[in-house]
N, C-alpha and C positions, 0 to 999 in steps of 0.2 A: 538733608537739613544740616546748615553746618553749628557747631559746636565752639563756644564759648569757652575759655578756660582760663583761668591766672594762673601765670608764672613767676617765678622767682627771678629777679632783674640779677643773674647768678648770682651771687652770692654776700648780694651787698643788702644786710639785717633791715629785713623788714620794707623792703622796697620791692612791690611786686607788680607787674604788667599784665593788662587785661590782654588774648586776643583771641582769634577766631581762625578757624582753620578753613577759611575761602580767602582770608584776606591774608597781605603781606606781611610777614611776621619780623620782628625786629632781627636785625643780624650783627656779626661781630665789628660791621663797617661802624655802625653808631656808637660803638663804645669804643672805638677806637679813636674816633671823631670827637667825642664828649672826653675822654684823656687827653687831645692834643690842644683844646681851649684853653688859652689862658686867661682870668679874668684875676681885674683887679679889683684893691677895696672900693674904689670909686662906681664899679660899674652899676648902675641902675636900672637898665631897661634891658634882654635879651628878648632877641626874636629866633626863633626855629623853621626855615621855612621846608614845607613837604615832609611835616612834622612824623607823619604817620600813625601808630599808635604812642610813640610820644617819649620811646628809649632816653635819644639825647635831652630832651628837657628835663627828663628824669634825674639822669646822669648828673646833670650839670646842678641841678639841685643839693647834692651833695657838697659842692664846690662855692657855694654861693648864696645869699639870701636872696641875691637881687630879682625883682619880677620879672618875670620868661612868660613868653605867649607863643605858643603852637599855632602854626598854621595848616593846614591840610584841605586840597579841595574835594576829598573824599569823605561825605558825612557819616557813613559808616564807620570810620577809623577813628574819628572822631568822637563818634558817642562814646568809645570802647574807650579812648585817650582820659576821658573826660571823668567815666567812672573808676579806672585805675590811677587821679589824683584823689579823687573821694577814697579810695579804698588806703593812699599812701599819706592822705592829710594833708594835702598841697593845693588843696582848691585857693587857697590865700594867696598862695608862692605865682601857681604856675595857672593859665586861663587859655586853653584850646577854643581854635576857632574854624569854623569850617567858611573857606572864601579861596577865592581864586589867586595865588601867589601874584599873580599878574595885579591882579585889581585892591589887593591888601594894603596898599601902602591908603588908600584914601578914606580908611577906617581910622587914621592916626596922623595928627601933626607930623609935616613932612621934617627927615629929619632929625629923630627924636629915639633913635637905639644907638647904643653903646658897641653892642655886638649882634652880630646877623649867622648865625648858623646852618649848614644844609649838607643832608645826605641826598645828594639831585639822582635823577636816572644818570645811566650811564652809560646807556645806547642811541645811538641817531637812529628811528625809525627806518632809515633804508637796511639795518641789521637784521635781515629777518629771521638768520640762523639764530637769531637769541632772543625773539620774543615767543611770550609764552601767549595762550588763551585765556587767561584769566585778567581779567581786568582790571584788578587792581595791580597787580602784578606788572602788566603792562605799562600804566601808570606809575608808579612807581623803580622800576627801571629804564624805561626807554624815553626819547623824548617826544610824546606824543602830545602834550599839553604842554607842557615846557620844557626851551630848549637853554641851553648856555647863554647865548644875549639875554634874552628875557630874565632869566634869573638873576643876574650881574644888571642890569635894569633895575628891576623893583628891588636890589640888595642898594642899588647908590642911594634909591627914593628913601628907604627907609633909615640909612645908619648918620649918625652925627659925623661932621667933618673931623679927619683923624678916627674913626672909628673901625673898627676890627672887623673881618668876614673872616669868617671859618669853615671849610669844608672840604668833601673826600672825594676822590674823580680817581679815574682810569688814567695810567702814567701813558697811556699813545695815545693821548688827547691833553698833554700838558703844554705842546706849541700850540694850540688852540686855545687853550685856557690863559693863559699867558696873553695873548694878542686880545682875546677880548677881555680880558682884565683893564689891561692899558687902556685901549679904547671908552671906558668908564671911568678913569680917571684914581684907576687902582694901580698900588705897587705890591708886589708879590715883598713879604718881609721874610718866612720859612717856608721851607720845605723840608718832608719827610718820606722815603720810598719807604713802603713797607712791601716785605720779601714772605712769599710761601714760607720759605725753607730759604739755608744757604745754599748756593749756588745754583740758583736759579734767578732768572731777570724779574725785576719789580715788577709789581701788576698794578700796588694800589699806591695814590700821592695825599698827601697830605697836605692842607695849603693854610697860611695864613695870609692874607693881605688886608691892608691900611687902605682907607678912602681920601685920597688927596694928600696921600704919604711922600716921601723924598725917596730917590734912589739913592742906592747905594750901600745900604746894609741889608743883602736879605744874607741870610744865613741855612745853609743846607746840614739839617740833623743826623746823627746817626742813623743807619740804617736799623727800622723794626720789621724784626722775625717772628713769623706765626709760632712756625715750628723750630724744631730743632731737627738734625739729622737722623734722628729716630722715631719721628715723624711726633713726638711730645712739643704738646705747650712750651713755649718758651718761659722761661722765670717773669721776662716784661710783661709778657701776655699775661701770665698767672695775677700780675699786682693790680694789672687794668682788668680784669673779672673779679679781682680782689679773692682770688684765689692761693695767693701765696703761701706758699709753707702751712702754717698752722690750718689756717683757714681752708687749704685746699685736704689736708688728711681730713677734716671732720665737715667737709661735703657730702 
């Protein structure tokens, strides 16, 4: 029988996340993803898609008033999403929906978001070294329901022209990402590798791109580090768990 439980969104007062131990649990990629958004005062509408139990919308609620809507095709994550806005007071802010990323945009005037956010799988299905049996699981990392086209798809259906997409991918999958960007009528503006440790090769990317944006300015960030050479939290890590200093002794 599996097991329900709320947790502490780490350490940030009073924000805590429902979830269940069959299903996919939130990881450090969402909050690493919900720190590299930027949103302005103008922004009104955010979308989260393959929301999961619902971390980055969480996240992003901290940064923002504006209305965010969770998508997820898993109703199970969803129910769990939906009671950990009830439980953090954001049933107003934030409105989870269970529908198919693919078919989501025809719930809503085309068009019509500011910003489009997504922690996508990260596997092509012929990776079989790296799929698990669990189903959600599988869903949520590999691309068995959805692939890269398709997401960059209903991400163009959904965002206002000039509009932001934000999201986390595997850095040996960034010349892929990249070409089907373009082919969507996307321009990559940042990029950020985030590193294990120093010296070792980036594993995770960071992306922002503009919808019907101009080339010519993207900009490549410092490199962010998990660890340090003692295998500790980095101080950036510590501020994006909101762990830093003070906060982190009285964890």
């Amino acid at each position: 029988m599996s097991h329900v439980y709320t947790h502490d969104l780490l350490a940030y007062d009073g924000l805590k996340i429902k979830q269940r131990d069959d299903l996919f649990k939130f990881s450090i990629d969402s909050l690493l993803l919900g720190d590299f958004v930027k949103i302005n005062p103008r922004t009104k509408k955010i979308i989260d898609l393959g929301c999961g139990l619902g971390p980055v919308s969480f996240y992003l609620s901290l940064k923002t008033k504006a209305e965010i809507i969770g998508v997820d095709i898993q109703e199970d994550v969803i129910k769990l999403a939906r009671e950990s806005a009830k439980i953090n007071r954001l049933e107003k802010q934030i409105t989870f929906i269970n529908e198919d990323i693919k078919k989501i945009y025809q719930q809503f005037q085309t068009n019509q978001f500011d910003i489009v956010v997504c922690n996508p799988p990260f596997y092509k299905t012929s990776e079989r070294n790296q799929q698990n049996d669990l189903e959600s699981l599988q869903i949520a990392r590999h691309e068995v329901i959805l692939n890269l086209e398709e997401l960059f798809l209903a991400t163009k259906r959904l965002l206002s022209n000039g509009g932001m997409f934000y999201f986390i991918h595997r850095v040996e999958r960034m010349d892929e990402i990249i070409l089907e960007l373009y082919k969507q009528n996307f321009v990559v503006k940042r990029l950020r590798f985030v590193y294990t440790k120093p010296n070792k090769p980036a594993k995770i990317l960071l992306v922002e791109a503009r919808y019907n944006g101009s080339m010519g300015s993207l900009q490549i960030e410092e490199p962010l580090y998990i660890y340090d050479e003692n295998t500790e939290y980095t101080k950036e890590i510590l501020d994006i768990f909101h762990l830093g200093d003070e906060n982190y002794e009285n964890h």
